[in-house]
Structures are given as structure tokens and as C-alpha cells.
C-alpha positions in Angstrom: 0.0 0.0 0.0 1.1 3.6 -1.1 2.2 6.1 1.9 -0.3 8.5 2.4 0.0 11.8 1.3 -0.2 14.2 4.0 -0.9 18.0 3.6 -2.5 21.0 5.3 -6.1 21.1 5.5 -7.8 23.2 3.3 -11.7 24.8 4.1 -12.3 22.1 1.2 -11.1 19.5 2.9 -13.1 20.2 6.1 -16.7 18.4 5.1 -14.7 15.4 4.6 -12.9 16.1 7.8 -15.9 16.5 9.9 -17.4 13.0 8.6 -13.9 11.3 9.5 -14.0 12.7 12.9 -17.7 11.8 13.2 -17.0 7.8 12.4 -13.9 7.3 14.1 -16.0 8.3 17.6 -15.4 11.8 18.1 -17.6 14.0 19.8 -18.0 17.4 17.9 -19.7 20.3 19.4 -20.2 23.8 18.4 -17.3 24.8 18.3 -16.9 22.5 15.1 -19.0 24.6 12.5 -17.2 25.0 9.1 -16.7 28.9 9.7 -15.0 28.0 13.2 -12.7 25.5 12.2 -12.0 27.6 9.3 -10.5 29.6 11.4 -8.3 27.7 13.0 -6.7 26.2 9.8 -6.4 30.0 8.7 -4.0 30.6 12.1 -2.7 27.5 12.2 -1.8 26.4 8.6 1.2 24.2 9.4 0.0 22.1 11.8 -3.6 21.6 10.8 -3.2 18.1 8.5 -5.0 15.5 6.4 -3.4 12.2 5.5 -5.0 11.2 1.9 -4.9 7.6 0.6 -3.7 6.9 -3.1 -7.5 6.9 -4.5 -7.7 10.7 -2.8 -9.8 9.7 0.0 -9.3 11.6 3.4 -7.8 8.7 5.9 -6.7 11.0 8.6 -6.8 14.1 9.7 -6.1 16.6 12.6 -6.0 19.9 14.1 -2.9 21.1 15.9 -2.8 24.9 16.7 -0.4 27.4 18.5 -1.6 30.0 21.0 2.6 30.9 21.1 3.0 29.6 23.9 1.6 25.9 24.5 0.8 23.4 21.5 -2.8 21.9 21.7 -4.3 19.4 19.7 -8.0 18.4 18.4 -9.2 16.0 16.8 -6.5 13.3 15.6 -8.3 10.6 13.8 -7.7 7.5 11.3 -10.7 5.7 9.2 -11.9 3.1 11.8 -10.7 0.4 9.0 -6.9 2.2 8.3 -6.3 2.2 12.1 -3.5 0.4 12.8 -1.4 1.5 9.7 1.2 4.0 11.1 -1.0 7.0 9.8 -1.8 8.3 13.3 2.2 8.6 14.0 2.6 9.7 10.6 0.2 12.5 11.3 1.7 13.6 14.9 5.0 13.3 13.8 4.2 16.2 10.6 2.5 18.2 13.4 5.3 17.2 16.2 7.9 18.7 13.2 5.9 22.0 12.8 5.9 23.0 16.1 9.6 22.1 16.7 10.2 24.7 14.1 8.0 26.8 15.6 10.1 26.9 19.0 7.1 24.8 20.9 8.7 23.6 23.8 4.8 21.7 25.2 2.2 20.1 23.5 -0.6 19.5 25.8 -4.4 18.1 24.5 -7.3 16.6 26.0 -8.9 12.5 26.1 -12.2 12.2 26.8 -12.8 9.7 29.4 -15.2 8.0 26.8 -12.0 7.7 24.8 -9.2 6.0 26.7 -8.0 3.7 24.6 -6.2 5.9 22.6 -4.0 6.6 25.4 -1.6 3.6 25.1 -1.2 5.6 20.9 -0.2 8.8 22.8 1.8 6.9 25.5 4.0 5.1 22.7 4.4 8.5 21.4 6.1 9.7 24.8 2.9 11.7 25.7 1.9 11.1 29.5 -1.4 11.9 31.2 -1.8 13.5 34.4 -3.5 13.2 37.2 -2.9 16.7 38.9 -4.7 18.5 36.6 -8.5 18.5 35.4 -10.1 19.9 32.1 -12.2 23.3 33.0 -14.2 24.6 30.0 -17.1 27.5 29.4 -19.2 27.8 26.6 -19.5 31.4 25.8 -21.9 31.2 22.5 -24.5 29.1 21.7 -25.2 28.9 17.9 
């Protein structure tokens, strides 16, 4: 099987993006509209990737964005059926690579507890969870 090509995310891409995220178990919210997540591939064009299979389908995609300080990701997925593959480390690795260049020096991100067996992906990746800290959030717009 062909590597995947991996690229920055375009507002194109982003349908196809949402209806990844959506199968491989990921919660969106509001926060997830088109416009919004426009957005963030407009200040984050780096670090915002898809990983497209050799027939141009979107495999895997995800959001990695840079406040200039701390690193945060959203939303790393792989096709239920191309899990497995090396695309998810592909992916982080691209994004890992852009914020090195960017001076990063933390990347911090969020598992829902629905979610946890992902963790042992992160964990091979050198990413550790903690137990000292707990997720605060406030939703100031309701569309």
C-alpha cells in the first residue's frame, strides 16, 4: 500500500474532515462549524493536516494549533478500518515537526474519558497523562 499523502487542510477539505471525525467516535460540538474551524486552519496552517490515501480519500486528519506559547491538539483521527497502519504517527509526527520549528517547547491536549483507549497511541508516542490537573471549560456562544 502507497504512503499516504499528507498535507494542510484546506476549508475544502473540512466536510470530509468532519465526517472522518464523526466515524472514528469523536464528539463534535459547536465549536466544530465549518466557519469556526476555518478559522483555526487560517491561524494554524502548518499544523492543521489530512493524511489522503492513493485513490484521494481523506484517511486521517487533525487539528494542531499554537496560541505561542503551548501546543494543543483536536481532533487526531484515522478511518476506523486504516487504524493500525502508522498514519496516526505519521500524522503527529508532521504536526510534532511544525511546532519544533516553531520553537514549541509543550504540547498539551485533552482524552475524553469516553476515549481511553487511545491513550496507550499517545503513551508510545512519549505523551503522558496527568493526574494533577483536570479539564475546565465555558461555553460562551451558543449557535
Amino acid at each position: 500500500m502507497a504512503p499516504p499523502l499528507i498535507r494542510p487542510l484546506t476549508p475544502a477539505d473540512l466536510p470530509a474532515a468532519l465526517a472522518l471525525w464523526a466515524r472514528a467516535g469523536i464528539e463534535l460540538g459547536t465549536s466544530d462549524s465549518l466557519a469556526e474551524l476555518a478559522r483555526v486552519l487560517d491561524r494554524n496552517p502548518e499544523t492543521c493536516l489530512g493524511a489522503w490515501d492513493a485513490e484521494g480519500a481523506l484517511v486521517g486528519a487533525a487539528l494542531g494549533t499554537f496560541d505561542g506559547r503551548r501546543a494543543n491538539l483536536w481532533h487526531l483521527a484515522v478511518a476506523p478500518e486504516r487504524q493500525g497502519e502508522g498514519l496516526g504517527r505519521a500524522l503527529m509526527a508532521a504536526i510534532e515537526a511544525a511546532w519544533r520549528g516553531a520553537g514549541v517547547v509543550k504540547i498539551t491536549f485533552s482524552v475524553l474519558a469516553t476515549n481511553r483507549r487511545v491513550l496507550g497511541f499517545y503513551e508510545a508516542l512519549g505523551y503522558h497523562g496527568r493526574e494533577d490537573v483536570f479539564c475546565v471549560s465555558k461555553v460562551l456562544r451558543e449557535d
